[in-house]
TIMARKE-757322 format. One record per residue (C-alpha): x, y, z; residue number from 1. Coordinates in Angstrom, 1 decimal. Layout:
# residues N
[node [X Y Z] NUM];
...
This chain:
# residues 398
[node [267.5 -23.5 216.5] 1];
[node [266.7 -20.4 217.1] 2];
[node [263.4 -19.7 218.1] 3];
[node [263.4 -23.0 220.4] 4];
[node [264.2 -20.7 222.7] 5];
[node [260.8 -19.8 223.5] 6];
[node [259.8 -23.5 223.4] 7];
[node [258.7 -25.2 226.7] 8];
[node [262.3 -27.3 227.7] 9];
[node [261.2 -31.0 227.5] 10];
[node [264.8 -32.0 229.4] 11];
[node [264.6 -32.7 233.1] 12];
[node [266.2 -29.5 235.0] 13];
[node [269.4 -30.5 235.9] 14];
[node [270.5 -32.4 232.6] 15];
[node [269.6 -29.2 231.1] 16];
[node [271.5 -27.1 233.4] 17];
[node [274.2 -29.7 232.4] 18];
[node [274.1 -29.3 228.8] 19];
[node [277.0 -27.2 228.2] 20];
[node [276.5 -26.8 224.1] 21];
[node [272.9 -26.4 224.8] 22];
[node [274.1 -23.4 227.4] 23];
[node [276.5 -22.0 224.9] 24];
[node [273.8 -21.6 222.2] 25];
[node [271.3 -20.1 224.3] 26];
[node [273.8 -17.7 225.4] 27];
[node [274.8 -16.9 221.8] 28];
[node [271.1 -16.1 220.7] 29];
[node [269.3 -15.5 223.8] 30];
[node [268.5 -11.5 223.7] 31];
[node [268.0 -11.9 227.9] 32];
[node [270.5 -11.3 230.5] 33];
[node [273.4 -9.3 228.4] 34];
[node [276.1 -7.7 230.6] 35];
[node [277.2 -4.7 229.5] 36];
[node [281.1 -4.2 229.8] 37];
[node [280.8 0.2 230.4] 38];
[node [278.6 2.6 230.0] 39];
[node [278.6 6.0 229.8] 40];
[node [275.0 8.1 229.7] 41];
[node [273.2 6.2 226.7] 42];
[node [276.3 4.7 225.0] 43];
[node [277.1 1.1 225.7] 44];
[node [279.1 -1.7 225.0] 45];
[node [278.3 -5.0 224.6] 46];
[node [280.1 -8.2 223.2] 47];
[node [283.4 -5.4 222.6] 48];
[node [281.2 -3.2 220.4] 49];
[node [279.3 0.1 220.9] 50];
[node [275.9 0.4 221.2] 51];
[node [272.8 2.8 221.7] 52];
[node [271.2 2.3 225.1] 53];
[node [267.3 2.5 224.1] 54];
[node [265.8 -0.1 226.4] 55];
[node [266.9 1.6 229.8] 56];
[node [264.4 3.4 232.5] 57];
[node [266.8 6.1 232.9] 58];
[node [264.2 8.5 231.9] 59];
[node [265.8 11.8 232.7] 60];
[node [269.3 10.4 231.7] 61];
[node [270.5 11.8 235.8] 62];
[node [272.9 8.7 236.2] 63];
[node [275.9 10.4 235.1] 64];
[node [274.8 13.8 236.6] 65];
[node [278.0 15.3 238.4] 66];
[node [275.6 16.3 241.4] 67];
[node [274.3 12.7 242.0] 68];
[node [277.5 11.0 241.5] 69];
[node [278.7 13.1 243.6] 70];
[node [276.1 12.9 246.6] 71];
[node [276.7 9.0 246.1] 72];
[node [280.1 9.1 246.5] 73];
[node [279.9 11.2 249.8] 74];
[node [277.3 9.0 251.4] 75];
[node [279.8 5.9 251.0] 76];
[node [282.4 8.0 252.4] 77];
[node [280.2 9.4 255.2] 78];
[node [278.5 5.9 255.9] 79];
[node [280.1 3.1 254.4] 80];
[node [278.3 0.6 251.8] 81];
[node [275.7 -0.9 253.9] 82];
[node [273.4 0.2 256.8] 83];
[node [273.4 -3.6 257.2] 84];
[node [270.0 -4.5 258.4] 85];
[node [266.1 -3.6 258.5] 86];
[node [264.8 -0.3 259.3] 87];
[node [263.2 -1.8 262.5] 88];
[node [266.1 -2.6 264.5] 89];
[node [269.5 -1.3 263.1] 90];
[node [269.4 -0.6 260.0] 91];
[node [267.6 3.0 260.4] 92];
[node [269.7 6.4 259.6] 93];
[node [269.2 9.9 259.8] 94];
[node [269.7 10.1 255.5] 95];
[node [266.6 8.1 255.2] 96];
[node [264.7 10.0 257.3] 97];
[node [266.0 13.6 255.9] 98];
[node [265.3 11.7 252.3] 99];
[node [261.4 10.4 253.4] 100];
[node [260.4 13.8 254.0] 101];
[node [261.6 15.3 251.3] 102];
[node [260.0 12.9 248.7] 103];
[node [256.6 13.4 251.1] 104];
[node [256.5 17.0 250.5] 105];
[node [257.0 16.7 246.8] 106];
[node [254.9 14.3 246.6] 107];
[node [252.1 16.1 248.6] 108];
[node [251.7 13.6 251.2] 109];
[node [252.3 13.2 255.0] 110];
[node [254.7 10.6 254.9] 111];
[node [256.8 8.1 252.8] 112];
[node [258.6 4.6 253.7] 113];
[node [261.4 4.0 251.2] 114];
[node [262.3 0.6 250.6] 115];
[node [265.8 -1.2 249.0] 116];
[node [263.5 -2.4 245.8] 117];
[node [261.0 -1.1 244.3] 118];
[node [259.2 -4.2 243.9] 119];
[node [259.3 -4.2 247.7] 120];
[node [257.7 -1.0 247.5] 121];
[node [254.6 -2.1 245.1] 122];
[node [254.0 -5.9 246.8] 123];
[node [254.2 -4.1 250.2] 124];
[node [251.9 -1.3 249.2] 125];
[node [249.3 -3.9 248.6] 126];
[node [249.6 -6.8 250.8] 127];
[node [249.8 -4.7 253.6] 128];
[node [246.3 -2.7 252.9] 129];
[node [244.2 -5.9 251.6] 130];
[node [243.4 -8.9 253.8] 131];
[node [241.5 -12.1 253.2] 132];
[node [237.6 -11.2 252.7] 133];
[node [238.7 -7.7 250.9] 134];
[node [237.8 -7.8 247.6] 135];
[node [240.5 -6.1 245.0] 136];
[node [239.9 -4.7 241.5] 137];
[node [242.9 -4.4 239.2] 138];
[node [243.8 -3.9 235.8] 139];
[node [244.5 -6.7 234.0] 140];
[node [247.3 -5.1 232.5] 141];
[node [248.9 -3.7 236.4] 142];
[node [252.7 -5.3 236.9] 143];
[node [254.2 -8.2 238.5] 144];
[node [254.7 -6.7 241.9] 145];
[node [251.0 -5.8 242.2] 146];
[node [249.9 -9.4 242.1] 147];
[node [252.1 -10.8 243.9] 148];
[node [251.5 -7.8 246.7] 149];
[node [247.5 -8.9 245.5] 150];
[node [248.4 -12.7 246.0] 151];
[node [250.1 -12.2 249.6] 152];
[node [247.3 -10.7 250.9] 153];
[node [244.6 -13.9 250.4] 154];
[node [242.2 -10.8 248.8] 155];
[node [239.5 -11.7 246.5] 156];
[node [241.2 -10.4 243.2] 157];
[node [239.1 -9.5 240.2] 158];
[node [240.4 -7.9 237.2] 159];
[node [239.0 -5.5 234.8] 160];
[node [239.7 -4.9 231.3] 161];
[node [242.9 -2.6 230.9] 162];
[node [242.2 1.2 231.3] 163];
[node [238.5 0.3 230.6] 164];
[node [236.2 2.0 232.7] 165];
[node [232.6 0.6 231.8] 166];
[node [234.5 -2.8 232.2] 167];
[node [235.8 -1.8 235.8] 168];
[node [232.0 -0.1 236.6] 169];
[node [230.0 -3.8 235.6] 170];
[node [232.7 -5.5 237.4] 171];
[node [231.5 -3.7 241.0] 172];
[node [228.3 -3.9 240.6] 173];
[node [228.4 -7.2 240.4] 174];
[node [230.2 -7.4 243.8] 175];
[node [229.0 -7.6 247.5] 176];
[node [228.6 -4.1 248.2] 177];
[node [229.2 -4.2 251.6] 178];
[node [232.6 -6.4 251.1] 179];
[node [235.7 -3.4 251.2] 180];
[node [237.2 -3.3 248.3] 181];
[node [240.8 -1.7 246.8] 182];
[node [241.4 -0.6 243.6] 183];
[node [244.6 -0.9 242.2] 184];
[node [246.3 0.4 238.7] 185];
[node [249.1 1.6 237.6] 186];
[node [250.0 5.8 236.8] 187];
[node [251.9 4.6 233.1] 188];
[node [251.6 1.0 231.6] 189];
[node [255.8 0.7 231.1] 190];
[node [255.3 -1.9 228.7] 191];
[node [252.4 0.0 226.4] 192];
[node [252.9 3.6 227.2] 193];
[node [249.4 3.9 228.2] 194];
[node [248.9 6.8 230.7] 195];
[node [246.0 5.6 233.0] 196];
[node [242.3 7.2 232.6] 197];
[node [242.9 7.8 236.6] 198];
[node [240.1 10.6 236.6] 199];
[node [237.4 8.3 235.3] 200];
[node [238.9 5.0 237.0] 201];
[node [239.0 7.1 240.3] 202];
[node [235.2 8.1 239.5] 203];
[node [233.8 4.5 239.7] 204];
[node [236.0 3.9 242.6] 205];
[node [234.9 5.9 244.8] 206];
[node [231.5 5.5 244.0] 207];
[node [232.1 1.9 245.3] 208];
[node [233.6 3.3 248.2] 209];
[node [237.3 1.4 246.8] 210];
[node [240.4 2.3 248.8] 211];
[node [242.9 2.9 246.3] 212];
[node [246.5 2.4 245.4] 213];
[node [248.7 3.6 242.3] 214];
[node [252.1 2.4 241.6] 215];
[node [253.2 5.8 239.4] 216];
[node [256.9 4.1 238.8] 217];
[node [257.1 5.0 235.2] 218];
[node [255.0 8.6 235.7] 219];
[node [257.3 10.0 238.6] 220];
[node [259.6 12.1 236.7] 221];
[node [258.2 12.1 233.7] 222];
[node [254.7 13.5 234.1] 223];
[node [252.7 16.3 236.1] 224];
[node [254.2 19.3 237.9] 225];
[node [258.4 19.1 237.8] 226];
[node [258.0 15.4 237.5] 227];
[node [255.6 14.8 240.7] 228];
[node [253.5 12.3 238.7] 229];
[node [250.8 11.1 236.9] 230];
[node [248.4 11.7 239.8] 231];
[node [249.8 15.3 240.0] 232];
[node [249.2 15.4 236.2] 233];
[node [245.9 15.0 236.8] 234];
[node [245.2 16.8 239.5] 235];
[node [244.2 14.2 241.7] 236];
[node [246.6 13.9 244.8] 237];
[node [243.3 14.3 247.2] 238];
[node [241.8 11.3 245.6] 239];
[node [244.8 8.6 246.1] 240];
[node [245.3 7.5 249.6] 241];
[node [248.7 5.3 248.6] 242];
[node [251.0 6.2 245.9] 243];
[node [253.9 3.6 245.4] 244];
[node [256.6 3.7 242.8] 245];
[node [260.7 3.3 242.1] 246];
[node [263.5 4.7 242.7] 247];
[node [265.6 3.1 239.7] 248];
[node [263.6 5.2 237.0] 249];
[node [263.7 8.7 236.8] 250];
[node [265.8 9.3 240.1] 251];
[node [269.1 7.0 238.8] 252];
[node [268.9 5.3 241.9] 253];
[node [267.8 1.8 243.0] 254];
[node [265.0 1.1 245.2] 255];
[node [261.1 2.4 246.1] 256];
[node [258.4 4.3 247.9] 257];
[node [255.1 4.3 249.5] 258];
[node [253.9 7.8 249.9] 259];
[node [250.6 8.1 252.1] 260];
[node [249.2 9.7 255.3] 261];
[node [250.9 9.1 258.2] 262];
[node [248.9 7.0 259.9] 263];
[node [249.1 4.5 256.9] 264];
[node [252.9 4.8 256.7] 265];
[node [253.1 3.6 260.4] 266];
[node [250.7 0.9 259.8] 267];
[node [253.0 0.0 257.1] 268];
[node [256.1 0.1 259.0] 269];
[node [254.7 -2.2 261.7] 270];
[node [252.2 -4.4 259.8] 271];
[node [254.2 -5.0 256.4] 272];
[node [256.3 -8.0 256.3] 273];
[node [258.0 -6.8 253.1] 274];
[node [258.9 -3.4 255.3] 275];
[node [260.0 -5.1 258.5] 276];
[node [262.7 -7.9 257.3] 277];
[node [264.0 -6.3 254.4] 278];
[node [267.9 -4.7 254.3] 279];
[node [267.7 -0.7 254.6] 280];
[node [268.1 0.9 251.5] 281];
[node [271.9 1.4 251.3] 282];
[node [273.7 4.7 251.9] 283];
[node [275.2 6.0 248.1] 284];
[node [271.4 5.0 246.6] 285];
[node [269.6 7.0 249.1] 286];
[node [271.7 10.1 248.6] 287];
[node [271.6 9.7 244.8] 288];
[node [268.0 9.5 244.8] 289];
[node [267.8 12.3 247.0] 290];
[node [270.2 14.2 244.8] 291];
[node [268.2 13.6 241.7] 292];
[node [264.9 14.7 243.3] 293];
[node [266.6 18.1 243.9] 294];
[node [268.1 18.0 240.3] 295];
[node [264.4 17.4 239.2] 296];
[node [263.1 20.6 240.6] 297];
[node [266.2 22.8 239.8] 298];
[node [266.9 21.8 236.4] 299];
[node [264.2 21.5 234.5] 300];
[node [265.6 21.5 231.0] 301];
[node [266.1 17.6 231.4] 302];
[node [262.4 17.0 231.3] 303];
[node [261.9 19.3 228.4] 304];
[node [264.7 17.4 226.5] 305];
[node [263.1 14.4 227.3] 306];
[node [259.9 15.0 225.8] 307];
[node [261.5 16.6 222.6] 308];
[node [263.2 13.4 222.3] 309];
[node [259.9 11.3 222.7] 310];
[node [258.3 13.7 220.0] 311];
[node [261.1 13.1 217.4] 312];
[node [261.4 9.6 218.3] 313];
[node [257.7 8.5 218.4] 314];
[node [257.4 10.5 214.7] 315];
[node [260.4 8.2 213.4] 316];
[node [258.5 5.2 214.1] 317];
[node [254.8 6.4 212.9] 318];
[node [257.1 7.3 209.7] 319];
[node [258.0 3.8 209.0] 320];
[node [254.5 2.6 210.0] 321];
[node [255.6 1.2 212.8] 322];
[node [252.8 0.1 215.7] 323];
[node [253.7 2.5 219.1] 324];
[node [250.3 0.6 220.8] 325];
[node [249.2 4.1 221.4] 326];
[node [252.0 4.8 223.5] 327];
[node [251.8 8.5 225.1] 328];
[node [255.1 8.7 227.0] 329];
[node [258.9 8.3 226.9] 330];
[node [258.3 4.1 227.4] 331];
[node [257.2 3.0 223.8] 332];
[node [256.9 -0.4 222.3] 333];
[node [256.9 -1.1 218.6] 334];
[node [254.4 -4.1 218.3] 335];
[node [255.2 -6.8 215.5] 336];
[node [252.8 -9.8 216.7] 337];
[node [254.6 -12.6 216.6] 338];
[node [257.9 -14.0 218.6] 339];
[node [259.8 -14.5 215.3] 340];
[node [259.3 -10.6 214.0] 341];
[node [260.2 -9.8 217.6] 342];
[node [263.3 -11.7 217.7] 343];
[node [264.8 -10.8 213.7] 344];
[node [264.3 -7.2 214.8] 345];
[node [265.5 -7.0 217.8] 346];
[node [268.6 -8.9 216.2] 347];
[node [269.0 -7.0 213.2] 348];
[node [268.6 -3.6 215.7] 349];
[node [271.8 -5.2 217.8] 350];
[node [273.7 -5.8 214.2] 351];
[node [273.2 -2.2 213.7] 352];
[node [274.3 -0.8 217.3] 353];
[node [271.1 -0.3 219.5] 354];
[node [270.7 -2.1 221.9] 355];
[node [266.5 -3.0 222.8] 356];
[node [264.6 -5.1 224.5] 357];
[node [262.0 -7.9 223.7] 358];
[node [258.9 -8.7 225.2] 359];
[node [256.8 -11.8 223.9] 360];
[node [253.3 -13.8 225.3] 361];
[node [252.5 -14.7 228.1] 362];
[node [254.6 -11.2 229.3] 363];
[node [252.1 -9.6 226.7] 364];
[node [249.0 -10.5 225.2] 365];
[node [248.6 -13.2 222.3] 366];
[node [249.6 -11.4 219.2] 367];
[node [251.3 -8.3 220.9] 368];
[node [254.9 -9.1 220.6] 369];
[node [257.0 -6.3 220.9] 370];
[node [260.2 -4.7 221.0] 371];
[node [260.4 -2.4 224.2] 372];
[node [262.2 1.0 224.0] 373];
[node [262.5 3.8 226.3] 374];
[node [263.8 7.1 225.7] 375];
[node [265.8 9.5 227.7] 376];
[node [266.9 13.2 228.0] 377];
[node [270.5 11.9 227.1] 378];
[node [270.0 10.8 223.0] 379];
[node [271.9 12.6 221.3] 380];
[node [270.2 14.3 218.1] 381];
[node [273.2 12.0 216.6] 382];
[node [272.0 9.1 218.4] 383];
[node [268.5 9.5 217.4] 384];
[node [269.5 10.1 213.5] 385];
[node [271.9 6.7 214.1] 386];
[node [268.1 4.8 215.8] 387];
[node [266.5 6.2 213.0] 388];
[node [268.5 4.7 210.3] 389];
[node [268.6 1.2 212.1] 390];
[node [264.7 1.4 212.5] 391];
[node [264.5 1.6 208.8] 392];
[node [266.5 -1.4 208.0] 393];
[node [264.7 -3.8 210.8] 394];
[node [261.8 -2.4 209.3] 395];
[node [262.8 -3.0 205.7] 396];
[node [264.0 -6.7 206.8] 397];
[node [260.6 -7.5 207.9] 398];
């Protein structure tokens, strides 16, 4: 019963949609779409019982932070809920523009559009830079929103082995060299860990003359300079002409970016369909994300924390031999290969209070089944003792 779950449904739609005893079982084992009834920081509850938040983006735990609650709650008594439309006609406020450039200059760029969704953010940052006859080389392994910002645009796409950068060199040499070409990757894999080999990657595209774009969503915060990002970890901000990435990660907020010069931002603003008919980002979530940026470079304790707790966290799996896929940062999966091992740990991990998430083929390779966790500045020493001992007994189930 249980594993028919991942089963292609042989019902007709609605009969299944129907089906109440067929909904109520897939509700009871399903380990997708569980609400939460509270949270505070990294504890949870869920089904009436505690639990151990380890599957949330929340990187440097600044959701409960006094200062961006705070900012939130001022914006929605400043501005109300909603600015109620698109940027282009009335949905456009001074916060977003006092915001924009304040991200830009941390960033190192000109000039940033924020948008109400990060996946707005990435599709936009692609689509609106690629056109049909371009030719675009991405990473096999690059996220949703960059395909379908790939597939909008009527590009070419070819992909190239993931992080690989002898695959990505034979793969433009083969091409047309005078068609123009983007290159486009991602700053940290969320669902490996993998910190992109950006300085080599950037190497072969630019020696195929490749405009470039790099969603950093999972490296902003986490990496380089006060959190400024992988391509500030690397030292290559001159190199990257659009950087794209979330606000829902390390800023506790909701919503995204596209950081570039400012001649591409207005091209953005005025070409990109995603951009032009999409709802402002509201009031409280620009003001929190504003807030946490600030936090970010003030308080830089939460960044150390959060590496200590990757260290000690990353050396309680490798202890019971568990497989991190080489993870290097805060997002690291624990790899069983199969959709059965998957599921019975991620269950027996719930039985024992923390709470995970799983990720199974075709959202991973065949054979790289996982259980994705993330940690955060917030675990607790306690917390990470209480993971530890619940590691041990999924493992010891297996």
């Amino acid at each position: 019963m249980v594993f028919s779950l991942f089963q292609k449904p042989k019902k007709p739609i609605l009969a299944r949609c129907h089906d109440d005893q067929a909904t109520k079982m897939r509700l009871k084992y399903a380990p997708y779409y569980h609400a939460m009834q509270s949270q505070c920081g990294t504890d949870v509850t869920l089904g009436g019982r505690p639990a151990i938040m380890l599957a949330s983006n929340d990187y440097l735990g600044l959701s409960f932070h006094p200062k961006v609650t705070e900012a939130a709650c001022a914006a929605l008594r400043k501005w109300g809920t909603s600015s109620t439309g698109a940027r282009i006609s009335n949905g456009s406020r001074a916060y977003h523009i006092e915001f924009e450039e304040k991200l830009a200059a941390f960033l190192g760029r000109e000039a940033c559009h924020v948008h109400s969704a990060g996946y707005l953010s990435c599709v936009s940052a692609v689509a609106s830079f690629a056109q049909k006859g371009d030719i675009i080389l991405a990473d096999k392994n690059n996220h949703s929103c960059l395909w379908d910002g790939a597939r909008l645009s009527h590009a070419q796409v070819e992909r190239f082995s993931h992080n690989n950068t002898a695959d990505l060199a034979d793969l433009a040499a083969s091409l047309p060299a005078n068609a123009p070409k983007m290159f486009v990757a991602e700053g940290v894999y969320s669902m490996e860990g993998h910190i992109a080999a950006l300085p080599a990657l950037l190497d072969v595209a630019d020696q195929y003359n490749c405009f470039n774009v790099i969603d950093d969503a999972h490296g902003f915060g986490v990496l380089g300079r006060e959190g400024r990002g992988t391509v500030d970890h690397f030292g290559l901000n001159d190199r990257v002409d659009v950087l794209c990435g979330s606000l829902s990660k390390s800023l506790s907020s909701t919503g995204g970016f596209v950081a570039a010069s400012r001649d591409l931002i207005e091209y953005l603003r005025t070409n990109s369909k995603q951009t032009i008919f999409s709802a402002a980002l509201s009031p409280a979530q620009t003001a929190a994300a504003q807030a946490a940026l600030d936090v970010l470079q003030t308080e830089p304790g939460h960044l150390e924390r959060l590496w200590r707790n990757t260290k000690r966290y990353r050396d309680i799996l490798h202890s019971l031999k568990l497989d991190t896929w080489g993870s290097e940062t805060p997002a690291i999966p624990i790899v069983l290969g199969s959709k059965e091992r998957v599921y019975r740990f991620w269950q027996t991990l719930l039985e024992k209070g923390v709470f995970t998430v799983m990720s199974i083929a075709p959202a991973v390779p065949p054979g790289k089944d996982l259980i994705r966790t993330a940690i955060s500045a917030q675990h607790t020493d306690e917390q990470l003792d209480r993971i530890a001992e619940a590691m041990a007994c999924a493992a010891k189930k297996l």
